[in-house]
C-alpha positions as CSV (number, residue, x, y, z in Angstrom):
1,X,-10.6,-7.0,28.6
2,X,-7.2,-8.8,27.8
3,X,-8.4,-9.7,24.4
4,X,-8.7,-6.0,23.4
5,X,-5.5,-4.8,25.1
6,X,-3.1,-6.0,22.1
7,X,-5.6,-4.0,20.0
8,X,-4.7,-0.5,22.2
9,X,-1.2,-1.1,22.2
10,X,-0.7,-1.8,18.1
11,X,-3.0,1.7,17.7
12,X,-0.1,3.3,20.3
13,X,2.6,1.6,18.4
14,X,0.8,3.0,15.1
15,X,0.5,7.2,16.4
16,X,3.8,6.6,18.4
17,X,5.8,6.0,15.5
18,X,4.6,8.3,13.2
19,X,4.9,10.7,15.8
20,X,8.7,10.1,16.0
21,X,9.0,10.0,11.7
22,X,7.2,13.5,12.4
23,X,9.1,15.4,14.9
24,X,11.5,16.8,13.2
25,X,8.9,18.5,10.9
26,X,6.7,19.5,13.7
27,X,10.1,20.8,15.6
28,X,11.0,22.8,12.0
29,X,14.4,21.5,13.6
30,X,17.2,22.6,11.0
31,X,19.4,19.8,11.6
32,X,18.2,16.5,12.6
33,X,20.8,13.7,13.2
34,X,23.4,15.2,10.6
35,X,20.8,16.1,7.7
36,X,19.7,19.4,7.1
37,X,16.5,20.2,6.6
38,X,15.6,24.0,4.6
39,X,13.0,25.9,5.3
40,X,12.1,23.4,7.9
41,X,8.0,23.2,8.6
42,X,5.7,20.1,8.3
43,X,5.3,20.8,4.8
44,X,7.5,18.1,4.0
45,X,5.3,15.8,5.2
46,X,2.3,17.3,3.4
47,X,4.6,17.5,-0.2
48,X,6.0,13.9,0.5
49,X,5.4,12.2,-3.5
50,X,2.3,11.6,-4.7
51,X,0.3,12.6,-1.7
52,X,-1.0,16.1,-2.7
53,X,-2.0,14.6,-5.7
54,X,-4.6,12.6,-4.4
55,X,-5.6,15.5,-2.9
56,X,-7.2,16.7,-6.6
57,X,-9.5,13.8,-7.4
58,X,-10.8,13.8,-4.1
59,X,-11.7,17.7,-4.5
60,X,-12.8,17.6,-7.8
61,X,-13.9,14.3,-8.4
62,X,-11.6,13.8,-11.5
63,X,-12.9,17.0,-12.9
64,X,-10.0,19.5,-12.6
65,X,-10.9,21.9,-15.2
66,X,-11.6,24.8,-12.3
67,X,-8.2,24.4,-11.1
68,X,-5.2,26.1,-12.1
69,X,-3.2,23.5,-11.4
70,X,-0.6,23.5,-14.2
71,X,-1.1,19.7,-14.9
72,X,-3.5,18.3,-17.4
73,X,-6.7,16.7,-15.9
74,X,-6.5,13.5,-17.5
75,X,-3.3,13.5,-15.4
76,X,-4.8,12.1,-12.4
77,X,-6.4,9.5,-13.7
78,X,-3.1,7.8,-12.6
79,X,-4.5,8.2,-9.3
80,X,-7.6,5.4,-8.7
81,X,-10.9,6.6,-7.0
82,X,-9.7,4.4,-3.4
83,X,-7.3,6.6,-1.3
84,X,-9.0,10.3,-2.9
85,X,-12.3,9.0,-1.6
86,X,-11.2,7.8,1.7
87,X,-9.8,11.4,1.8
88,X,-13.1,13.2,0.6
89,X,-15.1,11.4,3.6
90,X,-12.6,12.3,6.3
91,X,-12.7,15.7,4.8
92,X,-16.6,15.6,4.8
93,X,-16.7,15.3,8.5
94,X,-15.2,18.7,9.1
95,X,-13.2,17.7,12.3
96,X,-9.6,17.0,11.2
97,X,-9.6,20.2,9.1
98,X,-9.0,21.0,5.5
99,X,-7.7,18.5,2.6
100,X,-4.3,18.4,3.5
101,X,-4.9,17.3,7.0
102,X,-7.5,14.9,5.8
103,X,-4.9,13.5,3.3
104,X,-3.0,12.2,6.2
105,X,-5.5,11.1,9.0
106,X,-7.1,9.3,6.1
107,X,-3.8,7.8,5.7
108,X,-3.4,6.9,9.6
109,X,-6.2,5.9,9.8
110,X,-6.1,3.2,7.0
111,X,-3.0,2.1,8.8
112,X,-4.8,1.8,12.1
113,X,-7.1,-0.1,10.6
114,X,-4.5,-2.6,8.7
115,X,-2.4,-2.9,12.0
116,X,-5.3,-4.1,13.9
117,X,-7.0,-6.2,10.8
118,X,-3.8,-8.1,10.3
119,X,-3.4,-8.6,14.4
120,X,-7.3,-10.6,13.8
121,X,-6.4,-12.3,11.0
122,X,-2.5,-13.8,12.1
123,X,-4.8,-14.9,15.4
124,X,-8.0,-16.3,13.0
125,X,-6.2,-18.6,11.2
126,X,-3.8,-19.7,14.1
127,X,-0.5,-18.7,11.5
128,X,2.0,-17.7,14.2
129,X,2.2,-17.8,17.9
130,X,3.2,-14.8,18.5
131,X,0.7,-12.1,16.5
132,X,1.1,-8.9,18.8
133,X,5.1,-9.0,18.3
134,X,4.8,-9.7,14.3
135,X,2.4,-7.1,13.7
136,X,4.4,-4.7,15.5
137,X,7.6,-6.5,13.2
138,X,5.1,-5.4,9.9
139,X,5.0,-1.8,11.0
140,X,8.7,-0.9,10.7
141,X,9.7,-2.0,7.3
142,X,11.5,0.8,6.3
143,X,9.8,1.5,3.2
144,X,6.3,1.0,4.8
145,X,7.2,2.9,7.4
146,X,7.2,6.1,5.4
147,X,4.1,5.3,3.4
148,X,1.7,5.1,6.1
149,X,3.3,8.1,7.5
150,X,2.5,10.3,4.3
151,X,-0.2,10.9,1.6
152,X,-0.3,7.3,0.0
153,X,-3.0,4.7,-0.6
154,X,-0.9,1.4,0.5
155,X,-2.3,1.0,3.8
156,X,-5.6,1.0,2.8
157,X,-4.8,-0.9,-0.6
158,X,-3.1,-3.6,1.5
159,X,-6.2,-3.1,4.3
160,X,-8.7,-4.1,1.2
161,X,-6.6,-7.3,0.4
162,X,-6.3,-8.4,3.6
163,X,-10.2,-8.2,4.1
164,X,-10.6,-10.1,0.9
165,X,-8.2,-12.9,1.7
166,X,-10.3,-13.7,4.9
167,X,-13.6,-13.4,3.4
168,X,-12.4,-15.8,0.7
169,X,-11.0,-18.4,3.1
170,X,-14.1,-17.9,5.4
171,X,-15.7,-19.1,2.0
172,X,-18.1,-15.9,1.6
173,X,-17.1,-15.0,-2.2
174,X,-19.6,-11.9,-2.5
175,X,-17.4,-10.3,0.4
176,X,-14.5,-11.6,-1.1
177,X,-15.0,-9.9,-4.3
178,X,-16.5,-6.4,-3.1
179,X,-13.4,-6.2,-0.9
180,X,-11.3,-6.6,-3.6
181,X,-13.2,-4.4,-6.0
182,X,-12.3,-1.8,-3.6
183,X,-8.9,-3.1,-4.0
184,X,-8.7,-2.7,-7.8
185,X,-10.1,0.8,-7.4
186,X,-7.6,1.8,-4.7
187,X,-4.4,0.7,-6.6
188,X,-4.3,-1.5,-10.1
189,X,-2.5,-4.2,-8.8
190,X,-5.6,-5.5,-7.2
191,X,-7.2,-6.9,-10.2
192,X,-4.5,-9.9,-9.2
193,X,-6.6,-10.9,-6.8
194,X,-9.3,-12.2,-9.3
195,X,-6.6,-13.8,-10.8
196,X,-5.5,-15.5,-7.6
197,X,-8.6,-16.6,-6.6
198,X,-9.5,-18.8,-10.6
199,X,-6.3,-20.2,-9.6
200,X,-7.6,-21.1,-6.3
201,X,-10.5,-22.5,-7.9
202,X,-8.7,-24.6,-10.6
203,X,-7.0,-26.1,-7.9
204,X,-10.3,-27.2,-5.9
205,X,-11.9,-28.2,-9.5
206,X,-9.2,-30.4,-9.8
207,X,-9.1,-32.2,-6.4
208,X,-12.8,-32.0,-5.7
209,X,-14.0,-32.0,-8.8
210,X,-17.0,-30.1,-8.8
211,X,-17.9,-26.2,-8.9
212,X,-20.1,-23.6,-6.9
213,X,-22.0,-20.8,-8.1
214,X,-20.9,-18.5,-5.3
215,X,-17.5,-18.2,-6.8
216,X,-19.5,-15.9,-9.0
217,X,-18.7,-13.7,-6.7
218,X,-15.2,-12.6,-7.3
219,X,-16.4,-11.3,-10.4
220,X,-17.0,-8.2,-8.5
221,X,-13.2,-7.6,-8.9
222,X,-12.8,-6.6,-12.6
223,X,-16.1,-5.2,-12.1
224,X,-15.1,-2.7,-9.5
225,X,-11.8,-1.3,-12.0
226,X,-14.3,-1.2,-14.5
227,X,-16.5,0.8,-12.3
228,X,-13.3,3.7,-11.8
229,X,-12.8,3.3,-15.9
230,X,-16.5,4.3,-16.2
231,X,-16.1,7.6,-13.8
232,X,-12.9,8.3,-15.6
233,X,-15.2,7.8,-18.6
234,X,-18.1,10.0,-17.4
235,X,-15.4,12.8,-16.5
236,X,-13.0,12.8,-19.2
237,X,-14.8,11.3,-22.2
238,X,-12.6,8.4,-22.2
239,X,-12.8,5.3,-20.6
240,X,-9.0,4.1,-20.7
241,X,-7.9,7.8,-19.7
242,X,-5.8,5.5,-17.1
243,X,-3.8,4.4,-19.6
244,X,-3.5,7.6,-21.0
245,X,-2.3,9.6,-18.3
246,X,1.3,9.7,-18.8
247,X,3.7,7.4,-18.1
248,X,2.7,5.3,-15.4
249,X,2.4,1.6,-16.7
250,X,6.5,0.4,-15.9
251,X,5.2,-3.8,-16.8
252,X,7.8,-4.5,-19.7
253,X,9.9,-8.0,-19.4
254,X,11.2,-9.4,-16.1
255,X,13.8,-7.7,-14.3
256,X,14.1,-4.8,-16.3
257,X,14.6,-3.0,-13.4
258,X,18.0,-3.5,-14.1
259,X,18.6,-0.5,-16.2
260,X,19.6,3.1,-15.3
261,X,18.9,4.6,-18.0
262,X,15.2,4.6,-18.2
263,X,13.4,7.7,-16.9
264,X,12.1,5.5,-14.0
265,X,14.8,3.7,-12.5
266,X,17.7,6.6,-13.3
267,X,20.4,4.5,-10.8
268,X,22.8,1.5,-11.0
269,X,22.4,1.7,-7.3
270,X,20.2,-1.0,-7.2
271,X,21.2,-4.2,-4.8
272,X,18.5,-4.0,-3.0
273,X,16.1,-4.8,-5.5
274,X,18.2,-8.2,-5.8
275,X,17.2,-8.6,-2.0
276,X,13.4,-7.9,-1.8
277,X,13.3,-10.3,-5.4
278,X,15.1,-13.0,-3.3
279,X,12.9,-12.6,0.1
280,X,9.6,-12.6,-1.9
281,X,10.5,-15.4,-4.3
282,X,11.6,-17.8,-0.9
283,X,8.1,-16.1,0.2
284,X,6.2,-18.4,-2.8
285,X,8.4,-21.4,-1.6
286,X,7.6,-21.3,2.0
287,X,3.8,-20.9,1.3
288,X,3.8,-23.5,-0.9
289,X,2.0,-26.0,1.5
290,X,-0.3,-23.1,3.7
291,X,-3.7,-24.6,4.0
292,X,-5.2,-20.2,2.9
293,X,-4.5,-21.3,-0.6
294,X,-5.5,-17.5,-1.8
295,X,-2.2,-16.6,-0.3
296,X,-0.2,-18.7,-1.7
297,X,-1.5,-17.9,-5.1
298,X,-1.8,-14.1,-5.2
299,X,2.2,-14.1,-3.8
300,X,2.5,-16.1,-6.7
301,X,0.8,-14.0,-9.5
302,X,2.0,-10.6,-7.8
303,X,5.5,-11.8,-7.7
304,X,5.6,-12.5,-11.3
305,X,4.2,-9.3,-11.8
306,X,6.6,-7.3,-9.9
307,X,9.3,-8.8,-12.0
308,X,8.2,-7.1,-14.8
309,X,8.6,-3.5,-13.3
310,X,10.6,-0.9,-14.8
311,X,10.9,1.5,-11.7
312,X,13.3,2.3,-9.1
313,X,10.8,1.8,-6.6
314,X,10.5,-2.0,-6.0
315,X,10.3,-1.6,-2.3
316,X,7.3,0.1,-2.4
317,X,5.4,-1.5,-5.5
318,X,5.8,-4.9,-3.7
319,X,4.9,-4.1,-0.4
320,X,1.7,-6.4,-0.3
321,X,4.3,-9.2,-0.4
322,X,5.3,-7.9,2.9
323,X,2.5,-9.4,5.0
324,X,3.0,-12.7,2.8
325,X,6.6,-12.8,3.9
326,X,6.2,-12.3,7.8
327,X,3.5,-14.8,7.9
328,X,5.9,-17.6,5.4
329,X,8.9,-16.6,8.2
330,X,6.8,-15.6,11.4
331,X,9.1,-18.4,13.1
332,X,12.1,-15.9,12.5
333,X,10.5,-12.4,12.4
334,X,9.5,-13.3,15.8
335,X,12.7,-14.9,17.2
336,X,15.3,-13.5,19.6
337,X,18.0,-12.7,17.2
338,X,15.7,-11.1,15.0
339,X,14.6,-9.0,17.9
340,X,18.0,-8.3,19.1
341,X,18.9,-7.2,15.6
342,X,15.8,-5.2,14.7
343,X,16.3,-3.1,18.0
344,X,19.6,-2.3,17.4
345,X,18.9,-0.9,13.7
346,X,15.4,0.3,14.3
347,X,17.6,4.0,14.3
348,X,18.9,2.8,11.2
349,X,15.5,2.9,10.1
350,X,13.5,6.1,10.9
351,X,17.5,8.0,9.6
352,X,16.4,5.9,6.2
353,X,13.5,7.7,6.7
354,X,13.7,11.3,7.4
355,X,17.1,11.3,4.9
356,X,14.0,9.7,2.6
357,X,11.2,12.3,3.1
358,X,13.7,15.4,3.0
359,X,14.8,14.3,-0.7
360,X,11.5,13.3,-1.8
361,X,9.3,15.9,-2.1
362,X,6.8,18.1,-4.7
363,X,7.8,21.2,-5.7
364,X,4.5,23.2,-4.8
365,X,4.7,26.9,-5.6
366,X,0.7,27.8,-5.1
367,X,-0.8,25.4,-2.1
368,X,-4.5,27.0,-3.1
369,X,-5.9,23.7,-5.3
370,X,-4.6,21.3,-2.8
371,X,-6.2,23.3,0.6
């Protein structure tokens, strides 16, 4: 029975605080610690960016025509077939109630599921000594904190990673590959993976010097994205519709972050970026040497891609590094002063968050397409 305990108290940890990052919508509290808050309801939750528009491809399947919606269909194509569908099976079960709900529990429960995942797989491969207190450490980024709290496929994207990196080091590359096809279908970014893994392999060709046919099975990775270009395809007539949904590819030269006046980045307020660059690139360094060589690698290649990002958001487009970082410094994320610290600011945190999910929010005049 004490085996499963630390897997009851990271799921309280998980609903306990959301539950807090909630309560001042489920108060409809006009003033919470300073900020106010209009029209207060728990509709800020539900409007939080891009959640309701998830909502869309997982009603419609990518075929929005029915809807007057306002937006063009091809539109959502921005939005990969992962989280929507995670959302249409929650819905399909008719107990947590209409899309909007099922938005969210799909949501928490992705998160439930990553908490716990990551708890298994710090203990599997023996990489800290303390996994209960750094998986509780992973849950309060400040950033990730309000992801998993909203609409927003990152749990689950960074679930499907996770599940790929221990299939690959438990040498089952079929597994591998068909969890990170889910990847690439839940959020771009995951096509690294395949990229990670041949450089994993060049590596082993190179010591070992010989191959094996099961690493055949990665393949599985392009083919999954290829497999959400080929409903976008069927739907829309046009099988890069992704890339011709708007303006949502930001990859233009390194650090090009660095400019306010692009549409996407629209601040010179941006020192932290400096910060999570700095963390993640030490991240590469201090994994240098880790015997799961698919985690060295894919911090490598996703770091170099992050680089390249044109978009104010850094925080949240690199949040798979996150994981790679507490298990490079689990020594100090576990530590006393770190602990002494965190507590102190975790207030800091969750104001960071509410003063986040009041600004950051759709403006939805008719709720009908999205209920």
């Amino acid at each position: 029975m004490r085996r499963i305990y630390p897997y009851f108290t990271l799921t309280l940890v998980v609903f306990l605080s959301t539950l807090v990052l909630w309560s001042p919508f489920l108060l409809k509290a006009n003033s919470w610690f300073g900020l106010k808050i209009s029209q207060p309801s728990f509709d800020y939750v539900y409007r939080h960016y891009d959640g309701p528009l998830y909502i869309i491809p997982a009603k419609t399947l990518y075929n929005p025509k029915s809807l007057e919606i306002g937006i063009p269909p091809k539109y959502f194509a921005a939005h990969l077939p992962g989280y929507p569908m995670l959302i249409r099976v929650v819905r399909e079960i008719r107990v947590f109630g209409g899309y909007l709900k099922s938005m969210l529990i799909a949501n928490l429960l992705a998160t439930v599921g990553l908490t716990l995942f990551f708890y298994f797989f710090l203990k599997k491969f023996k990489l800290t000594k303390k996994p209960l207190l750094l998986t509780a450490v992973f849950l309060f980024l400040p950033r990730f904190l309000v992801v998993r709290s909203v609409g927003a496929p990152e749990s689950l994207f960074i679930l499907l990673i996770l599940g790929s990196f221990y299939f690959f080091e438990k040498e089952r590359y079929l597994l591998a590959g068909l969890f990170g096809g889910l990847a690439a279908i839940t959020k771009t970014p995951g096509i690294l993976l395949f990229g990670a893994y041949c450089l994993v392999f060049v590596e082993r060709l190179i010591k070992e010097k010989k191959t094996n046919w099961q690493w055949l099975g990665i393949i599985l990775i392009p083919l999954g994205l290829l497999g959400a270009f080929g409903i976008f395809w069927k739907q829309y007539g046009d099988f890069f519709a992704y890339f011709h949904s708007g303006d949502n590819l930001h990859l233009v030269f390194p650090f090009s972050v660095f400019n306010f006046q692009k549409p996407w980045v629209g601040t010179a307020w941006l020192e932290d970026v400096v910060f999570y660059f700095f963390l993640y690139g030490l991240t590469i360094f201090s994994l240098k040497n880790i015997k799961q060589r698919s985690l060295f690698y894919f911090s490598l290649v996703f770091y170099i891609a992050a680089l390249f990002i044109q978009h104010r958001d850094i925080s949240r487009y690199s949040l798979p590094l996150w994981p790679m970082a507490l298990i490079a410094y689990e020594k100090f994320f576990t530590s006393k002063k770190f602990l002494i610290v965190g507590i102190i600011i975790l207030l800091a945190v969750y104001l960071y968050a509410w003063n986040f999910m009041i600004y950051n929010v759709m403006p939805i005049a008719d709720w009908k397409p999205y209920l």
